[in-house]
C-alpha positions in Angstrom: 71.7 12.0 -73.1 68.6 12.0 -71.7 65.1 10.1 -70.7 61.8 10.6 -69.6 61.1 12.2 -66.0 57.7 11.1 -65.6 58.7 8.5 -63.3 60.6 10.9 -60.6 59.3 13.5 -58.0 62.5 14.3 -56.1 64.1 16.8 -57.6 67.5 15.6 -55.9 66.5 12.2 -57.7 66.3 13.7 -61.1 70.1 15.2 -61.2 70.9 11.9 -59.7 69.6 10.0 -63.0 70.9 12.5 -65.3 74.4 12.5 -63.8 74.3 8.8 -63.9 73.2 8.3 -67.8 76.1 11.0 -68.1 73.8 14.0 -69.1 75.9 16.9 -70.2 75.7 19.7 -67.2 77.7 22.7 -69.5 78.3 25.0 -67.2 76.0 28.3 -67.6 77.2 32.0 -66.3 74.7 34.6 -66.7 75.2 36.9 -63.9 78.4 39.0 -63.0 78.1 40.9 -59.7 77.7 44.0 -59.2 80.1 46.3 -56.4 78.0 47.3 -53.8 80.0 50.3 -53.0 79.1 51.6 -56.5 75.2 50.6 -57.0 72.3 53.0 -56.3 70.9 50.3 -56.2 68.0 50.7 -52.6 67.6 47.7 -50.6 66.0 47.3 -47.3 68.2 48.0 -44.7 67.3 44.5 -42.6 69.4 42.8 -45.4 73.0 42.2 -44.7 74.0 39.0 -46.5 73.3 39.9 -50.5 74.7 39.8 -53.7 73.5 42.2 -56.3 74.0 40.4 -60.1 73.8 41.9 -63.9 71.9 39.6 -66.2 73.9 39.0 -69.3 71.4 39.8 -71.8 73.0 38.6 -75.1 73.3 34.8 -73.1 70.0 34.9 -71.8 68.6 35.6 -75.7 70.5 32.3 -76.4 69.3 30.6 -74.0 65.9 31.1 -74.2 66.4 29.7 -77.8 67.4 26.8 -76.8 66.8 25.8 -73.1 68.7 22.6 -72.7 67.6 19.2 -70.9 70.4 19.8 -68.5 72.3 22.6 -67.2 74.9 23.5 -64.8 74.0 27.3 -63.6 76.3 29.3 -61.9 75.9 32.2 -59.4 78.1 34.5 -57.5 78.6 34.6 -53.5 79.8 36.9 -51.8 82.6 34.8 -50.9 82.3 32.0 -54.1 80.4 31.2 -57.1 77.0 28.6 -56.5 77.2 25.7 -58.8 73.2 24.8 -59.6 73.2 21.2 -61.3 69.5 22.0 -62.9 67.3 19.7 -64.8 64.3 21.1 -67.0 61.1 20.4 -65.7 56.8 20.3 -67.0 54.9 22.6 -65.0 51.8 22.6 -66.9 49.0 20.1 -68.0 49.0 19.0 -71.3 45.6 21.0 -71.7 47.0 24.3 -70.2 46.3 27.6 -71.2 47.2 31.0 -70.5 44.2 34.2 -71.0 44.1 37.7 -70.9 40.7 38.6 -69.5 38.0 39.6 -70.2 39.4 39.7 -73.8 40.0 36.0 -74.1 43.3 36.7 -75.7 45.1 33.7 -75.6 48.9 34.1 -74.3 52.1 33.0 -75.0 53.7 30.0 -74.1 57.1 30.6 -75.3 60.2 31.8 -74.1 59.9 30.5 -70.4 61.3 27.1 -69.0 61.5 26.0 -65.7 64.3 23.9 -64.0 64.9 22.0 -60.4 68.0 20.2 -58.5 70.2 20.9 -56.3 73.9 22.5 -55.2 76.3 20.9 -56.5 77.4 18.4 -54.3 75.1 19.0 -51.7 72.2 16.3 -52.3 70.2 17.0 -49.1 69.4 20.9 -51.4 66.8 21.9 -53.0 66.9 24.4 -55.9 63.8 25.6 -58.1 64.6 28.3 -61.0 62.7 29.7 -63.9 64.2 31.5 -67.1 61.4 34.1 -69.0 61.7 37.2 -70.6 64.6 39.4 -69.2 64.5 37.8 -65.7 65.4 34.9 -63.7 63.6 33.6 -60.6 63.4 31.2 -57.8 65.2 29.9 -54.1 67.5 27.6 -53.3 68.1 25.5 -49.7 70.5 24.2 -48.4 70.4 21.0 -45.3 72.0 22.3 -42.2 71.6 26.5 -43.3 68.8 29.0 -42.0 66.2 29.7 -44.2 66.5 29.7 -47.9 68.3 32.3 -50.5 66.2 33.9 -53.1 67.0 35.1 -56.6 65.4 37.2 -58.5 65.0 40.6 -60.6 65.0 44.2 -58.6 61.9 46.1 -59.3 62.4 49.5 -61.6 65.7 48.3 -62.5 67.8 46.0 -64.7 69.6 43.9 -62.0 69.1 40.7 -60.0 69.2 40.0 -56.2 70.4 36.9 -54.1 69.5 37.2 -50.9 68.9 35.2 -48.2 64.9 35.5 -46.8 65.2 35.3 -43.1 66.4 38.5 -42.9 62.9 40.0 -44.0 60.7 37.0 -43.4 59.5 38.2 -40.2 58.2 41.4 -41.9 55.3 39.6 -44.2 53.1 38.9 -41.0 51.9 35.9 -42.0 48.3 35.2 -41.2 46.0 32.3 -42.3 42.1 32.1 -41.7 41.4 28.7 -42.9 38.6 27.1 -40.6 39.6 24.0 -39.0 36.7 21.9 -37.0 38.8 20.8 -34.1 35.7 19.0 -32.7 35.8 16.7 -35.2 39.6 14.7 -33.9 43.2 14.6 -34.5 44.6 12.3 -37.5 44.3 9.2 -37.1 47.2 6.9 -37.0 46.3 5.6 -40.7 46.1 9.0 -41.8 50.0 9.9 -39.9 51.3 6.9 -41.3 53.8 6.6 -44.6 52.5 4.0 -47.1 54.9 3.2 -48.9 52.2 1.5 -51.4 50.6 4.9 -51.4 49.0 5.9 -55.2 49.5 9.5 -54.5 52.8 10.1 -56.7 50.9 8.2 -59.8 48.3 11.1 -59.1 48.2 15.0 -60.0 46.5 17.7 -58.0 46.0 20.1 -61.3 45.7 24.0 -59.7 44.0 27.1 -62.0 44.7 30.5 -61.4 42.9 33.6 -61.3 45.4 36.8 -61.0 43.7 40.0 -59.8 43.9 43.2 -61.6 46.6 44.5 -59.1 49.2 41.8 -59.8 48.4 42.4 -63.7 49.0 46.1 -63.2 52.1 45.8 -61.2 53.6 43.4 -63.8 53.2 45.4 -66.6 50.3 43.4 -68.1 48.6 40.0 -68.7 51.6 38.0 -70.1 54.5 39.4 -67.5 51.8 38.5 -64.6 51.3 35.3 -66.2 54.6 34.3 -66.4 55.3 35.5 -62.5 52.7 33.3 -61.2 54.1 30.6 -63.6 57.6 31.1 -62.2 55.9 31.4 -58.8 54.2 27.9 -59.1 57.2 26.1 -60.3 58.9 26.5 -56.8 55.6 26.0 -55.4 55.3 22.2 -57.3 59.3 21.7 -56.4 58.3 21.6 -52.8 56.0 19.5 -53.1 58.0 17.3 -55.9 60.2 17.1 -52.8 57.6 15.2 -50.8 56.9 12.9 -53.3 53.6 15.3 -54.2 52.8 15.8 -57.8 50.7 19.3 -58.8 50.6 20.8 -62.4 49.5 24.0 -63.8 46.1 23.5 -65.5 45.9 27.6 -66.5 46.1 30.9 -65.6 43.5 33.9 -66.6 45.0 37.6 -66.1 42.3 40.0 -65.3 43.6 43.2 -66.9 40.0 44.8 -66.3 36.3 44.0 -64.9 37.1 41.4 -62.6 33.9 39.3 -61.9 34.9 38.8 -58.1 35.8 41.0 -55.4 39.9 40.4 -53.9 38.6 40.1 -50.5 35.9 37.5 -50.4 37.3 34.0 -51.0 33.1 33.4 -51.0 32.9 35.9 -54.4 35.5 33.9 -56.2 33.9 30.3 -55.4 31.0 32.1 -56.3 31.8 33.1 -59.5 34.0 29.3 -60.2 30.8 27.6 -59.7 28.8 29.6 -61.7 31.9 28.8 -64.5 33.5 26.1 -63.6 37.7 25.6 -63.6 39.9 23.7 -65.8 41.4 21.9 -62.9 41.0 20.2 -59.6 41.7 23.4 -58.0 41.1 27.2 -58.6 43.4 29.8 -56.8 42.9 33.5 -56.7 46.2 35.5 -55.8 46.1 39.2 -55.4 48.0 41.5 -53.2 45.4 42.7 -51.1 43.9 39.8 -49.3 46.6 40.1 -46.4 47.1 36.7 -45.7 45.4 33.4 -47.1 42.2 31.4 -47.1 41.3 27.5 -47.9 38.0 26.5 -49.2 38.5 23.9 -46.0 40.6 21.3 -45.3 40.5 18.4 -47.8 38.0 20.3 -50.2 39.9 18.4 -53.5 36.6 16.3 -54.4 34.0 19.1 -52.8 32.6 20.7 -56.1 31.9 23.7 -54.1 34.7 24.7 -51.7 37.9 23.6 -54.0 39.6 26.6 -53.7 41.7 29.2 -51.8 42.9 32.6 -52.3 46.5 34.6 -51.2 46.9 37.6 -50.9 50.9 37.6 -52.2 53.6 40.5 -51.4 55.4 40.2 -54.9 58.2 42.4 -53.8 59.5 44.5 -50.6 60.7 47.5 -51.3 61.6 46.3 -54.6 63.2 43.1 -53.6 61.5 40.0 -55.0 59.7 38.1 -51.7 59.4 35.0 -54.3 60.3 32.9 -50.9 56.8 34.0 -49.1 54.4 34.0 -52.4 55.8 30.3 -52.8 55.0 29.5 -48.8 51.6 31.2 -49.1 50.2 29.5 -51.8 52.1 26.0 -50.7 49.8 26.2 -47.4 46.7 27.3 -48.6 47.2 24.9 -51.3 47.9 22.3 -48.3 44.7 22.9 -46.9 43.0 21.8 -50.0 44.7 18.9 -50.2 44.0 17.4 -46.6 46.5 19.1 -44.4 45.7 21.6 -41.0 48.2 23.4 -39.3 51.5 22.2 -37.0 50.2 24.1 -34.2 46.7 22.4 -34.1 45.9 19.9 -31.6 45.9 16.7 -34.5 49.1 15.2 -34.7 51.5 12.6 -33.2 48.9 10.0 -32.8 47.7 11.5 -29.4 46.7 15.0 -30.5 49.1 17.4 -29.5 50.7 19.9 -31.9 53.7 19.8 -33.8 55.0 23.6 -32.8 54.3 26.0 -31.1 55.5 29.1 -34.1 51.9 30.4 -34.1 52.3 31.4 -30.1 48.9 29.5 -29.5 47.6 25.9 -30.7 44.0 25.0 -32.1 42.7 22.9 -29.5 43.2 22.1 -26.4 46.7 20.9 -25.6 50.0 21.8 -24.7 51.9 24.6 -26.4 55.5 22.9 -28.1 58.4 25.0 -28.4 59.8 26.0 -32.0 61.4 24.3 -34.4 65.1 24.3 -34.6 66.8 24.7 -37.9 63.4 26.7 -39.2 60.0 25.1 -39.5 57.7 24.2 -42.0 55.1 24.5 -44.9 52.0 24.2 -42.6 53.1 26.4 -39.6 52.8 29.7 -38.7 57.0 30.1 -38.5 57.5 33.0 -41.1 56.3 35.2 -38.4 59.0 34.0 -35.6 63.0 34.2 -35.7 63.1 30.5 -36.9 61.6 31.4 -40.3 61.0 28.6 -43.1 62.9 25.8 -44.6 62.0 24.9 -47.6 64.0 22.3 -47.2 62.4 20.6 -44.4 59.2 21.1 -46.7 55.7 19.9 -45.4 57.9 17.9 -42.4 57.1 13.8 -42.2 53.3 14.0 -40.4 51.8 17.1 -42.7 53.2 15.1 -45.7 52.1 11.3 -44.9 48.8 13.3 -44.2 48.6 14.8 -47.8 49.7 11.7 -49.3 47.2 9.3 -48.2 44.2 12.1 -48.6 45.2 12.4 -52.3 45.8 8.5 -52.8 42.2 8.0 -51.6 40.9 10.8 -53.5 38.7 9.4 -56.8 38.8 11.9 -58.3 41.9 12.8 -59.0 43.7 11.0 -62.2 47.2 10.6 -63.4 49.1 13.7 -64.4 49.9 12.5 -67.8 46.4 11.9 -68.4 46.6 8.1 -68.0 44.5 7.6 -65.1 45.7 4.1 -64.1 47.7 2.5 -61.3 50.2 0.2 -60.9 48.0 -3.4 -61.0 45.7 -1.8 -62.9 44.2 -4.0 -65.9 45.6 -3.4 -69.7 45.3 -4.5 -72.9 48.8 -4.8 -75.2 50.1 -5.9 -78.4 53.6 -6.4 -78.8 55.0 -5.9 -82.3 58.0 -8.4 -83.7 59.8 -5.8 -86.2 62.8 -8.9 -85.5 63.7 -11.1 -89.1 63.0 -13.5 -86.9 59.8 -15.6 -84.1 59.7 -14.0 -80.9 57.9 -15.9 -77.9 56.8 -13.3 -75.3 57.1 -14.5 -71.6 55.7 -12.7 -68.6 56.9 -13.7 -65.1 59.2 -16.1 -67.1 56.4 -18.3 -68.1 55.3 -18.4 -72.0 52.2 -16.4 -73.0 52.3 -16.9 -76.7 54.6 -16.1 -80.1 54.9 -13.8 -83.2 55.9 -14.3 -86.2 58.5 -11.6 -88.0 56.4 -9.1 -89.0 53.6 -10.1 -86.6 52.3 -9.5 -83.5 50.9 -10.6 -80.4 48.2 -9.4 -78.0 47.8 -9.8 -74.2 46.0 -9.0 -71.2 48.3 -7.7 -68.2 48.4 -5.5 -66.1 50.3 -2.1 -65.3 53.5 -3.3 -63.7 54.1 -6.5 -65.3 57.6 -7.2 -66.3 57.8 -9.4 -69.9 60.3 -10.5 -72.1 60.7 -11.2 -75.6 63.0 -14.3 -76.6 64.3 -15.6 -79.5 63.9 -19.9 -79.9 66.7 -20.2 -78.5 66.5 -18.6 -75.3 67.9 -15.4 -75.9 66.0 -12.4 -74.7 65.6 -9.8 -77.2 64.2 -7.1 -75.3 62.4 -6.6 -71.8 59.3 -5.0 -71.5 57.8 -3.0 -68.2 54.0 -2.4 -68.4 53.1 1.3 -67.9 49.9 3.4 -67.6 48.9 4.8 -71.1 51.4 2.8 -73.1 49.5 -0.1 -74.9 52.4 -0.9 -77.7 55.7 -2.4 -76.9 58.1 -3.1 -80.2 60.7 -5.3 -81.0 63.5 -4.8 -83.6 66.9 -6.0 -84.8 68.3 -8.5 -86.9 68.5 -12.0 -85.3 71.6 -13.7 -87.2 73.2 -10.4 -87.0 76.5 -12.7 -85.8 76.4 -12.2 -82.2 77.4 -8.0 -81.9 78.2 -7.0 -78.6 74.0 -5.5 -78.1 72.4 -8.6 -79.4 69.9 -9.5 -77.2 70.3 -6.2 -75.0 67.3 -4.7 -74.6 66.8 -0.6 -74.7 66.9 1.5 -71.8 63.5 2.1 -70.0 62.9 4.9 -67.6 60.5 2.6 -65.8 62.8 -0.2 -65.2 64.6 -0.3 -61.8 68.6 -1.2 -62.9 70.9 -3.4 -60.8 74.4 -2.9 -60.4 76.1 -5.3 -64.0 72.6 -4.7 -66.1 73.3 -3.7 -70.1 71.2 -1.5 -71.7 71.4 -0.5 -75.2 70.4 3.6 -75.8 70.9 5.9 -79.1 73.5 2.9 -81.0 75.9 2.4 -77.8 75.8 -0.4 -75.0 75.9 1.3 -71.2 76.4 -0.8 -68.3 75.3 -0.1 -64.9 78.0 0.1 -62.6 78.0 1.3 -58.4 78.0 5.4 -59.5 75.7 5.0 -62.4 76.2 4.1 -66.5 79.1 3.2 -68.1 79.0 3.6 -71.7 81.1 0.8 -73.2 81.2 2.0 -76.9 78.8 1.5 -79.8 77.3 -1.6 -80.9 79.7 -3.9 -83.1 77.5 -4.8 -85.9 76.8 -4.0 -89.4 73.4 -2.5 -88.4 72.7 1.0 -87.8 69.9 0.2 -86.1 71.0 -2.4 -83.4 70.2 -0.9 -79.7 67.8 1.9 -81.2 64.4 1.8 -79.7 61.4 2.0 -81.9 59.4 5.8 -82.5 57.3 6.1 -79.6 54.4 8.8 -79.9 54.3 8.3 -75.8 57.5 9.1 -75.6 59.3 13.3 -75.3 62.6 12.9 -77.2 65.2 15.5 -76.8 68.3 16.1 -79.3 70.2 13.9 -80.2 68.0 11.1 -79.2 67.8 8.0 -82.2 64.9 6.2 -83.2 63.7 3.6 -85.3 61.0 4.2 -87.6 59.5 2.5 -90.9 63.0 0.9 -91.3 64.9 3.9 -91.4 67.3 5.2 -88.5 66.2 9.0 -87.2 67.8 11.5 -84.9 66.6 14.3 -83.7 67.8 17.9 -84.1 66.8 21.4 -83.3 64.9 21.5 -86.1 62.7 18.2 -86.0 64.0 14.6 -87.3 66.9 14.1 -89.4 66.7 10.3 -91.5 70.4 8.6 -91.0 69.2 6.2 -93.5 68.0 2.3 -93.9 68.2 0.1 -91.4 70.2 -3.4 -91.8 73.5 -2.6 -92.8 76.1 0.4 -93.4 74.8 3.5 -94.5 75.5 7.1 -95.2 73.6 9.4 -93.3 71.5 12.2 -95.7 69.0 14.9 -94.4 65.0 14.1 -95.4 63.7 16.2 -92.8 60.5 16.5 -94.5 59.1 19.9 -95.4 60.9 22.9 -94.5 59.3 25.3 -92.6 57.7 25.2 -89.0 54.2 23.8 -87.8 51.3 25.3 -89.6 47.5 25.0 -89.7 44.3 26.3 -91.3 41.1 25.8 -90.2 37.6 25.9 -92.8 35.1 27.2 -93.2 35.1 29.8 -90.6 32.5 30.7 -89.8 31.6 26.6 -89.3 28.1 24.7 -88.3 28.5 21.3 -87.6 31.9 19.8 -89.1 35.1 21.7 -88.7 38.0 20.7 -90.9 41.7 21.0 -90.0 45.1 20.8 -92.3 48.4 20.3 -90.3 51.8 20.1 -91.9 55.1 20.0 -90.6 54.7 18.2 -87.1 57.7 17.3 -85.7 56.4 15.4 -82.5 53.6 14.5 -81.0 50.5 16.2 -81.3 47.5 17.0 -80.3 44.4 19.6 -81.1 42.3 21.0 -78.1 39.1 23.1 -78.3 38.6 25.9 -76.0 35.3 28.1 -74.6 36.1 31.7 -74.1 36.8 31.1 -70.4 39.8 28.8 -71.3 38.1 25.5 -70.6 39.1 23.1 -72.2 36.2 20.8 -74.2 38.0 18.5 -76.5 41.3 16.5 -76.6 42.4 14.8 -79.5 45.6 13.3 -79.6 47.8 13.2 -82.8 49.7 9.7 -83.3 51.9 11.9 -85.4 55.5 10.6 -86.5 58.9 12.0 -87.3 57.4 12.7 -90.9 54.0 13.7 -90.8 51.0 16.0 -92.1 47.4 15.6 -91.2 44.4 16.3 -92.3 41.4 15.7 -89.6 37.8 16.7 -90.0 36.1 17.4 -86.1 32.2 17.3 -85.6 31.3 20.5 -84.0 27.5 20.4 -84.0 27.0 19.8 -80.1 28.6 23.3 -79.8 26.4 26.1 -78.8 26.8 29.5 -81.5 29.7 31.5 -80.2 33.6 32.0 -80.4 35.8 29.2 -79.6 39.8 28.4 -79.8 41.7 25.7 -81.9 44.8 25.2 -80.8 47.5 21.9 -82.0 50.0 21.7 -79.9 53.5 20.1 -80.6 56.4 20.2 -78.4 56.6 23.1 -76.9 55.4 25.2 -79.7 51.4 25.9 -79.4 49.3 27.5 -82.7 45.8 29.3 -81.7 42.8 30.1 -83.8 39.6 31.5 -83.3 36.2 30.3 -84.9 33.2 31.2 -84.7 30.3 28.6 -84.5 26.9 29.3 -86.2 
């Protein structure tokens, strides 16, 4: 059972949900370790506390068909097994793309999935992994432990590594040469200070990256290096997920040859971005000669011409993944951009001292702290001291509140899901009666209007709002919380149905904050929230199928299993798409109409095209949307599909403000993404 995760950062906070809506965790075991004794397997002689692990491939190939919403992964210890509770996350932008350049081959997106929790047990843990091709990557930290473990695949070989990263931290020499105008003051005490009103979570910081020819080579090619820096980013976001921070992957471009800017010039790369512009708010080069990392400045998110950084990544040591320092390099550099300096500068506190002293100096001209205990944080110089990093710890309470509020007042910036709006924001909505009976719709508890059965009503609210819908005689029907992007709120059932034990329960709503008592109704079945989370209390009593089944939502990312209501008929959804359980309003036996067999297709004509571009889409599943590409990946059209479980289209776009050249279709569904090229005349 599962809902949307738009609304959560934390990843601690999204295994919380899950386990409470009663998620299914199934155990996962995919590695068996390996004797020591009888590897020759070579690892650096500094670590003393590892676990070498074979990779079962035959699960790993079943997996990656089927990556589910929820997982329970588990992981020898040298002493005990690590129990991961892991929820599946969205690292990229609903417009991202992947590129081998200069070819402007367009990569794939499938076969990768990224997931983040914690330990079992342990709440105060963090835990970011990512599943693609033969290999399985990320850290995990623990509250209360010395820097973090990391996982990942052995170069030239076949096995994994978890190891903890203190133990080889202080061998990256860590160096940072982002320029910081002390002159200008420490933070001020509005900029230290945590609003809890603050818009930042409601925004997205959306980061592009360039990847250097010498990652590409080392990988193997454009799609392995691709998916590295995809897997690399995922930890990257979880850290700042933990914060309460949201950043999404707008694209990558893998430069297997004739790279347009030099590795060691952050000026050459914003040189070239401006000349080309980035799909993003962001552009990051990473390469593994840079030695060290390098802001655009600090706060450079709305500066067209200084949004950017480049790091100069390890990628392994001595053939040991160093995922752990890639993910620290590119957090700070990225935490320049987006308003923070360093601990060890003269800004913080409110009286402009520093927050550590890891760097062995301070910007500025104050005194020099001591280091952190228990390892220190995103925005210090502690890799290169015995304290290390904790990941856990993150950005630490100042460096945090600072980012926070500089992306909150950062115009901008929009929503990560595209909606652009904030809570108190004005919105136009209709809300559809698909009841047998009148609905009046109350907001605040004080009547706004009615429908009709069959009808509707519209209103102007605002994001937020809380609304119910009530039968004449006082019963509510359903309750309705306003959200960015979502302008239709539905209403079904059968109002003499006899009083079942979900008449008048509304659905569940992942935007609704639940008190301890509250019913919801979700996929046919009444849940109750109770003081360690939902209790399900059986399925509804009535002759209705339908009863407790929320309306199809093209908003909404359903997962299997999941029920709907849609043109009177009761879906589910499968593996395969939707499955029709039959009519609504009374007993039924369930039969398959799953539409046309097959899996999403689409042509494109004619080709070459001038000014109108037609497109035939069958066998959508979910919902859509077509996006046209240049050669350099950005993106210059959205159109979204209001597709539904059944559904074909046919859509004709006007192309004639295109300039004569080669440009990319794709339609996107799901997780499954179709490409074609055209050329314009």
């Amino acid at each position: 059972m599962s809902f949307a995760q738009t609304q959560l950062q934390k990843p601690s906070d999204l295994v919380s949900q899950q386990k409470s809506l009663r998620s299914n965790f199934e155990t996962t075991e995919l590695f068996t370790s390996i004797d020591q004794q009888k590897s020759n397997i070579q690892v650096p002689k500094e670590l003393k506390d590892y676990v070498l692990l074979s990779l079962d491939q035959s699960k790993m190939k079943s997996l990656q068909g089927n990556f589910p919403n929820t997982m329970n992964l588990s992981i020898p210890g040298q002493k005990s097994a690590m129990s991961l509770d892991l929820v599946k996350v969205e690292v990229r932008t609903d417009d991202f793309s992947a590129i081998d350049m200069p070819s402007g081959k367009v990569l794939s997106r499938d076969n990768i999935a990224h997931y983040r929790g914690v330990v079992k047990g342990q709440s105060n843990s963090l835990v970011a992994i990512s599943f693609y091709d033969d290999k399985v990557s990320g850290f995990i930290s623990i509250d209360g432990q010395d820097g973090n473990m990391v996982v990942g695949p052995v170069s030239n070989s076949k096995s994994h590594i978890l190891y903890k990263d203190k133990e080889i931290s202080h061998l990256n020499d860590f160096s940072c040469q982002a320029e910081d105008n002390i002159e200008k003051g420490g933070y001020t005490i509005e900029e230290l200070a945590n609003n809890s009103q603050s818009k930042a979570a409601a925004k997205c910081v959306k980061i592009f990256f360039d990847i250097c020819t010498d990652i590409v080579n080392d990988k193997g090619g454009a799609q392995q290096a691709s998916n590295y820096i995809e897997a690399v980013f995922n930890q990257v976001a979880a850290l700042y997920a933990n914060d309460q921070i949201s950043i999404k992957l707008s694209g990558t471009k893998a430069w297997t040859s004739n790279q347009p800017f030099t590795n060691n010039s952050l000026d050459s790369y914003i040189s070239y971005k401006n000349q080309n512009g980035i799909n993003g708010d962001l552009a990051h080069m990473v390469n593994y000669s840079f030695g060290g990392g390098l802001a655009g400045g600090i706060g450079t998110l709305c500066n067209s011409s200084r949004k950017a950084a480049v790091s100069g990544i390890k990628g392994s040591y001595q053939n040991i993944p160093t995922y752990s320092f890639d993910v620290f390099l590119i957090s700070h550099e990225t935490g320049h951009n987006v308003g923070s300096r360093h601990t060890h500068a003269c800004v913080w506190n409110g009286n402009n001292t520093a927050i550590d002293g890891c760097a062995g100096r301070v910007e500025g001209n104050c005194r020099l702290p001591g280091n952190p205990s228990g390892g220190g944080t995103i925005m210090s110089y502690c890799p290169n001291t015995s304290v290390g990093v904790n990941f856990n710890k993150g950005f630490g309470s100042q460096p945090a509140n600072v980012i926070r509020n500089y992306i909150a007042g950062s115009s901008c910036l929009q929503a990560c899901d595209g909606g652009g709006c904030n809570t108190g924001d004005a919105i136009s909505v209709t809300f559809t009666n698909n009841t047998d009976c009148t609905l009046e719709y109350f907001q605040n508890n004080s009547l706004q209007g009615s429908a009709n059965a069959g009808g509707s009503y519209n209103a102007n609210t605002t994001v937020g709002s809380t609304w119910q819908a009530k039968k004449a005689s006082g019963d509510t029907v359903d309750n309705f919380s306003i959200a960015c992007g979502q302008t239709r709120y539905n209403s079904s059932g059968n109002c003499s149905s006899g009083g079942g034990n979900c008449d008048g329960v509304a659905p569940y709503s992942a935007s609704t904050t639940y008190n301890i008592g509250d019913r919801v109704t979700y996929n046919g079945s009444l849940y109750e929230r109770t003081a360690s989370g939902w209790t399900n209390l059986g399925p509804c009593t009535t002759t209705d199928p339908c009863a407790g089944v929320a309306p199809y939502s093209a908003s909404t990312t359903y997962s299997i299993g999941d029920r709907v209501t849609y043109n009177g008929s009761l879906y589910e959804r499968t593996a395969s798409g939707w499955t029709n359980l039959g009519p609504c309003g009374g007993a039924f036996t369930a039969f398959n109409e799953d539409g046309p067999a097959g899996g999403l297709n689409f042509t494109v004509y004619p080709n070459p095209a001038k000014d109108l571009l037609n497109l035939e889409i069958t066998n959508i599943k979910s919902s859509s949307r077509i996006s046209i590409k240049d050669m350099n990946g950005r993106t210059l059209e959205i159109i979204e599909l209001q597709t539904t479980p059944e559904s074909a289209v046919r859509k004709t776009i006007d192309i004639s403000k295109l300039s004569t050249g080669i440009y990319f279709v794709q339609v996107t569904t799901g997780t499954k993404t179709l490409t074609q090229k055209i050329f314009v005349k």
